[in-house]
C-alpha positions in Angstrom: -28.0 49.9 139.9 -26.3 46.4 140.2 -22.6 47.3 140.2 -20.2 44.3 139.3 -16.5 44.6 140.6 -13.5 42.4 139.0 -11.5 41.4 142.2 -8.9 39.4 140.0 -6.3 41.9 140.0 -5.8 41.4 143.6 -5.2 37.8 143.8 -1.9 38.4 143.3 -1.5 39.4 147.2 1.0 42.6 145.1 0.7 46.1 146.9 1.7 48.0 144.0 -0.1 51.2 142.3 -2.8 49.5 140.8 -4.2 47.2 144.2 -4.3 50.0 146.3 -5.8 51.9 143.9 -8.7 49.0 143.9 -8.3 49.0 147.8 -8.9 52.6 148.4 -11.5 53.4 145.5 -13.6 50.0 147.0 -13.4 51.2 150.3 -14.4 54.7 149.7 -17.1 53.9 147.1 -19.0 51.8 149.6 -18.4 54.6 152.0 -20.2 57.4 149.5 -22.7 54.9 148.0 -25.8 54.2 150.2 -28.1 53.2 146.9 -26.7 50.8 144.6 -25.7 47.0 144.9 -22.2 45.6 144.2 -21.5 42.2 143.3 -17.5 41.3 144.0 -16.5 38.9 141.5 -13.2 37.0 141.6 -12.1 33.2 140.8 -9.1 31.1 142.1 -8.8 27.5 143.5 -6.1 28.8 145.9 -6.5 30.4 149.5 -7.4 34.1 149.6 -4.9 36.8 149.5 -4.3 38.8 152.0 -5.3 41.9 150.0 -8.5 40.0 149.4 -9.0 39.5 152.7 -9.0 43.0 154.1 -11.2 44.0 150.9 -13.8 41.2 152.5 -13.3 43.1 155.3 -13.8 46.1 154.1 -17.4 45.5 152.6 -18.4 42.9 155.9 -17.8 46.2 158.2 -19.6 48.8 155.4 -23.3 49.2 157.1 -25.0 48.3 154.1 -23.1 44.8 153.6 -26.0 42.2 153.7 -27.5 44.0 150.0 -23.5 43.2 148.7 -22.5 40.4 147.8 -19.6 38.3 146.6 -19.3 35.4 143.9 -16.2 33.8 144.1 -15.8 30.8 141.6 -12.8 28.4 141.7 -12.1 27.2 138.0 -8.6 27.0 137.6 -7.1 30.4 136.8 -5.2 28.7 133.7 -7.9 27.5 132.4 -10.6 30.0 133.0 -8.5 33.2 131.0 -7.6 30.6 127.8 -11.4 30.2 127.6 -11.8 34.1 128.8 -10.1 35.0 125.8 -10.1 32.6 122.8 -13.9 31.5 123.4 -15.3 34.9 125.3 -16.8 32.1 127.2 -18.5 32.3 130.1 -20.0 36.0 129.5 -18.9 37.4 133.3 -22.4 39.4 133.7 -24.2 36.3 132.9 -21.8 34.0 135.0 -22.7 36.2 138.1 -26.5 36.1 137.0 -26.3 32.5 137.1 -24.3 32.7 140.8 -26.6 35.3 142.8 -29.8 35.6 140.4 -28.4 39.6 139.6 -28.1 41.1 136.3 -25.5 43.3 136.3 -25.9 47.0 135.3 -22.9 47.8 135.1 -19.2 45.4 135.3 -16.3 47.5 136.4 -12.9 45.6 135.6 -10.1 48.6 137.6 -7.5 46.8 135.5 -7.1 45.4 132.1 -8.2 41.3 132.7 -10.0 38.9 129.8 -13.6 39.7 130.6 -16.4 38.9 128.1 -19.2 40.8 128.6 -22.4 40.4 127.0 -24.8 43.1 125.7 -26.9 42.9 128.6 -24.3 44.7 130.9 -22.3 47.6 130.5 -18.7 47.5 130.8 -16.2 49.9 132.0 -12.7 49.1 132.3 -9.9 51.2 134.0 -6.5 52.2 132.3 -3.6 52.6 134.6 -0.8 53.2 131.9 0.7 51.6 128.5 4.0 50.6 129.8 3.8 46.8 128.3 2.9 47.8 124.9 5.3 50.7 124.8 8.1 49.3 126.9 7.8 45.4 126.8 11.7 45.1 127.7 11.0 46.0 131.0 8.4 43.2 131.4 9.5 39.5 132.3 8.5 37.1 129.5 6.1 35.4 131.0 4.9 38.9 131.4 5.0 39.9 127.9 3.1 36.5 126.4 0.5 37.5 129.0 -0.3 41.4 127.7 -0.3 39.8 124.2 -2.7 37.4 124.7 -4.9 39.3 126.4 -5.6 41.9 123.7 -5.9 44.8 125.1 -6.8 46.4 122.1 -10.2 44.5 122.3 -10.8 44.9 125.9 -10.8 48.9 125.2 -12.6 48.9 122.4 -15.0 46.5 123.8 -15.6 48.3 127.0 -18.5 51.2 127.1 -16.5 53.7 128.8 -13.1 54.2 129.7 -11.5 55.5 132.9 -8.1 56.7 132.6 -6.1 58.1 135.7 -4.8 60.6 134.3 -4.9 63.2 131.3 -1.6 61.3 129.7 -2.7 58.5 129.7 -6.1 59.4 128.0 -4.1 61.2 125.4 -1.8 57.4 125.2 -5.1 55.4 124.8 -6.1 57.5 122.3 -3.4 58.1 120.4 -2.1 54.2 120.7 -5.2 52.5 119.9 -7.5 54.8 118.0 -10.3 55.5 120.6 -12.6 58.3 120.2 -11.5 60.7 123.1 -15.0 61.3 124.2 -15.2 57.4 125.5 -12.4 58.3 127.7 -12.9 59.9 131.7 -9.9 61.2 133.2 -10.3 60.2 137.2 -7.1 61.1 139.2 -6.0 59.0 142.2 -5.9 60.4 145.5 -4.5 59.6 148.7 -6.1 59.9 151.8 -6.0 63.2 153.5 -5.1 61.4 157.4 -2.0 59.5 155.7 0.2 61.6 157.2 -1.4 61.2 160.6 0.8 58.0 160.7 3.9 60.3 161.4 5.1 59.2 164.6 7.9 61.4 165.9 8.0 59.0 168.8 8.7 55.9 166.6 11.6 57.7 164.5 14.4 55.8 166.3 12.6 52.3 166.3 12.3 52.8 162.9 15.7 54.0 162.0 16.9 50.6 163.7 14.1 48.7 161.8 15.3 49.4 158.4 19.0 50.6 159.8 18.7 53.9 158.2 21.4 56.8 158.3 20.9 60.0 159.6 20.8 61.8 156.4 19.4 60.6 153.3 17.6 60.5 150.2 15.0 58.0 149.9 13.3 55.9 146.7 10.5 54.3 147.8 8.2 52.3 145.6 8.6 49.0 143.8 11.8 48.4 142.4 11.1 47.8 138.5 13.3 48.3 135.6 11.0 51.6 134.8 11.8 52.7 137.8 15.0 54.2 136.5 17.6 53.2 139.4 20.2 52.8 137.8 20.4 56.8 136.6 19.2 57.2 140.2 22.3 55.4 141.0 24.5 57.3 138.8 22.8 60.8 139.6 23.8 60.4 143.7 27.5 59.2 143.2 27.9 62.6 141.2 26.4 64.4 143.4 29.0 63.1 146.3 31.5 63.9 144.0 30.2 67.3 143.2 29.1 68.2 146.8 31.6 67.2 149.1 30.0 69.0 151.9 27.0 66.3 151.8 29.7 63.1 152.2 27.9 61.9 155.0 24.0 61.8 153.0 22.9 58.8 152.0 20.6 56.9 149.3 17.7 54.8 150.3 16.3 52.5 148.3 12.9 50.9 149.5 10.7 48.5 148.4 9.7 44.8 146.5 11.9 43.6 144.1 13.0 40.5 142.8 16.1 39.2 143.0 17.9 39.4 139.5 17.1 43.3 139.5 17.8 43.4 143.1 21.2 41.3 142.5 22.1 43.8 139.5 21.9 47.1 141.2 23.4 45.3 144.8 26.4 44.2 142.8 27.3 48.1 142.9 28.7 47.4 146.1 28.5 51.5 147.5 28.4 51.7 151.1 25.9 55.0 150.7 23.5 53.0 148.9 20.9 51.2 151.3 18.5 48.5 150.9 15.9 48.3 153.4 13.5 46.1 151.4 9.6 46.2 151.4 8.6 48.7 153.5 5.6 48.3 155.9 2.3 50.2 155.3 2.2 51.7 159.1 5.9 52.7 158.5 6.1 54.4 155.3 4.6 58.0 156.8 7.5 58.1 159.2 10.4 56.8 156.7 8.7 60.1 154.0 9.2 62.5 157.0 12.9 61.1 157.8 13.8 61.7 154.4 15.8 65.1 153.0 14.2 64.3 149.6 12.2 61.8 147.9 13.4 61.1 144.5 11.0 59.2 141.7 12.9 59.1 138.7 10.0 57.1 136.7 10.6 56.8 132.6 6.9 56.4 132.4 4.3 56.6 135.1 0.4 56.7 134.5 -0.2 58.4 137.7 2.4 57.3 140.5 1.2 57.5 143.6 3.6 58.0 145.8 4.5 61.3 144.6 1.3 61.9 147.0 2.2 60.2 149.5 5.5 62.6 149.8 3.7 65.5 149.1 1.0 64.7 152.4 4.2 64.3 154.8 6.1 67.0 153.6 9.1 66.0 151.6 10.7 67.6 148.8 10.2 66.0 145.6 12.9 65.4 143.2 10.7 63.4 140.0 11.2 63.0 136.1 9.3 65.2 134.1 8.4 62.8 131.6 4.5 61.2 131.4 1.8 61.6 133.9 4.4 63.0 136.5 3.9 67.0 135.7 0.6 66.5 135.5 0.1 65.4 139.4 3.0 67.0 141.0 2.5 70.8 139.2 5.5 73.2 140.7 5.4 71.1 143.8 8.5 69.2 143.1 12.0 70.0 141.0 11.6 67.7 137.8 14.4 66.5 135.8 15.0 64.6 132.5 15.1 60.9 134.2 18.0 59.6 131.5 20.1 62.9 132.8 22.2 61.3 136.1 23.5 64.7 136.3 20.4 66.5 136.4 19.0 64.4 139.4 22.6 65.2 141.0 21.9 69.3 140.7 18.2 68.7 142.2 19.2 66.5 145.1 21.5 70.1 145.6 18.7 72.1 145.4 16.6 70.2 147.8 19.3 70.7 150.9 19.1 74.9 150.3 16.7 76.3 153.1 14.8 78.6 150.7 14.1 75.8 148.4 12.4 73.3 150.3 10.5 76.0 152.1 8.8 76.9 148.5 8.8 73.2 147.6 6.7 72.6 150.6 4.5 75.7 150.5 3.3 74.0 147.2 3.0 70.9 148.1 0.0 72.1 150.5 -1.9 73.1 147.9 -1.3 70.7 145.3 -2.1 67.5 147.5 -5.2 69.1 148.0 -6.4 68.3 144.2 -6.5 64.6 145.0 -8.5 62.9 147.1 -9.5 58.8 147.1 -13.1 60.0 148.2 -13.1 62.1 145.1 -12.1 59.3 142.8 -14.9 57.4 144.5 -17.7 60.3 144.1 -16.7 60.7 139.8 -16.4 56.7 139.3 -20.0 56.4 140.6 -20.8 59.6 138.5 -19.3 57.8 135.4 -21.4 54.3 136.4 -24.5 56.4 136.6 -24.0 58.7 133.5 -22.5 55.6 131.5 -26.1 53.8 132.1 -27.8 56.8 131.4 -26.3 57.5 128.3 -24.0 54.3 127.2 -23.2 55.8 123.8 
């Protein structure tokens, strides 16, 4: 097979859920795939990304790089999606033909992006979740023109199979835009099984002074987005302070990218328990999870979320909403609250300090990380590429 791969969604240079989950599923697909061809497609007049450069990286160091290739065209980016989407000009598969002399078999886009495909090529388009069509407030507006314009509706109808990352979101697609649930593959994320290899006990104290952490604390760590809940996050710690005297001296961490009007909003609360570290380095993030009491993700709506495994591989108790995808990935290896419930997260965060508790919490966590893997998601995307060609109906 000839396997095209939209890089657009990394241009960006983000490191949210959905570029590492291109980072990681790239990486390890070329790592299970000795057989098949990928083509890397991406278009911008600027300077790569950084995220595009280690994925360049990635493939250059795979053994079988000199049968992969990558077309990278440099139309304006403006330009290019108005044509992408109100002309369905150029057909992408037939653009790359044109590039490297390759039809494509099959053209995976791993996030919703304009791409025209025409009936010569097989397209198969990852879902990540429905937050813009079922909670456009939290979207800028530039955001919210975007997601209309694209028409997501006809990208998923358009596209031959589609994956979705988890079981809620399937039953979202199917449900929000009418799609026959046998089009639809469920493919969890994973993380890899040597992330918590990063712990180093040795670099606890460099890091505490790094991000000038307290002793004791609770930590959020992910990017900071109205979904995100943090203001009931907020809310749920001060009444636990209040509730829990005993714990005075605990903390609340809040790491990661924001921008600054959200950032400026929840800073204005002006608590000397709350923390801001900021974006929190890749190599660091192990260490900061195994420094932490608890971690608390109080999403509103998450297709997957991500770094619910990520806590669960170092160890930490897991305080998460039990709303969308959440249950679904974390089983009973976290305490889930209602996220709009401030008091609810206050009771868990007590819950997570009791000995017995987090000795349980933990005992589960070992088994339920082990249902995820990113060499998994690697080994059933290829399945669905090879099935899908097989059997396109």
């Amino acid at each position: 097979m000839v396997i095209a791969i939209d890089l657009r969604p990394l241009l960006g240079g983000k490191t949210s859920g959905v570029e590492m989950y291109i980072t990681h599923l790239l990486k390890n697909l070329l790592k299970v795939d000795h057989r098949n061809r990928y083509v890397f497609f991406l278009n911008s007049t600027h300077n790569e990304s950084s995220l595009i450069k280690s994925v360049i990286k990635i493939i250059s160091e795979n053994p079988s790089s000199e049968k992969h290739l990558i077309v990278h065209t440099k139309y304006p980016n403006k330009i290019f999606n108005l044509l992408l989407i109100f002309l369905r000009y150029p057909r992408l598969d037939r653009l790359i033909y044109r590039q490297t002399g390759l039809q494509p078999d099959i053209f995976f886009a791993p996030d919703l992006r304009p791409a025209p495909i025409s009936s010569k090529t097989i397209k198969i388009t990852t879902i990540h979740d429905l937050a813009f069509k079922h909670f456009p407030k939290f979207f800028s507006l530039k955001s919210r023109i975007w997601f209309k314009m694209l028409n997501a509706a006809r990208e998923i109808h358009e596209s031959t199979k589609i994956i979705a990352v988890s079981n809620f979101t399937k039953k979202d697609i199917v449900k929000t835009y009418s799609i026959n649930p046998a089009k639809i593959i469920v493919i969890h994320e994973g993380v890899e099984p040597n992330f918590s290899d990063q712990i180093e006990q040795g670099k606890i104290a460099e890091i505490k002074a790094k991000y000038k952490l307290p002793d004791n604390f609770f930590l959020f760590l992910s990017t900071i987005e109205p979904r995100k809940n943090i203001p009931n996050l907020i809310k749920g710690f001060k009444i636990f302070i209040e509730k829990f005297p005993k714990y005075k001296d605990y903390q609340l961490v809040i790491a990661g990218k924001t921008n600054h009007k959200i950032f400026s909003k929840i800073h204005s609360q002006n608590n000397p328990n709350i923390h801001f570290p900021g974006f929190i380095s890749q190599k660091d993030k192990a260490t900061l999870y195994s420094m932490a009491s608890a971690f608390i993700y109080p999403s509103i709506l998450e297709g997957f979320g991500l770094p619910l495994l990520e806590a669960m591989r170092c160890g930490v108790p897991i305080i998460s909403s039990n709303t969308s995808s959440i249950p679904e990935v974390t089983g009973k290896a976290a305490i889930l609250i209602n996220p709009l419930k401030p008091d609810e997260i206050a009771a868990a965060m007590n819950k997570t300090l009791i000995l017995k508790n987090r000795r349980k919490l933990q005992l589960s966590m070992k088994k339920q990380v082990t249902k995820f893997s990113w060499e998994k998601c690697a080994k059933e995307t290829l399945t669905t590429f090879s099935l899908s060609l097989q059997n396109p109906e």
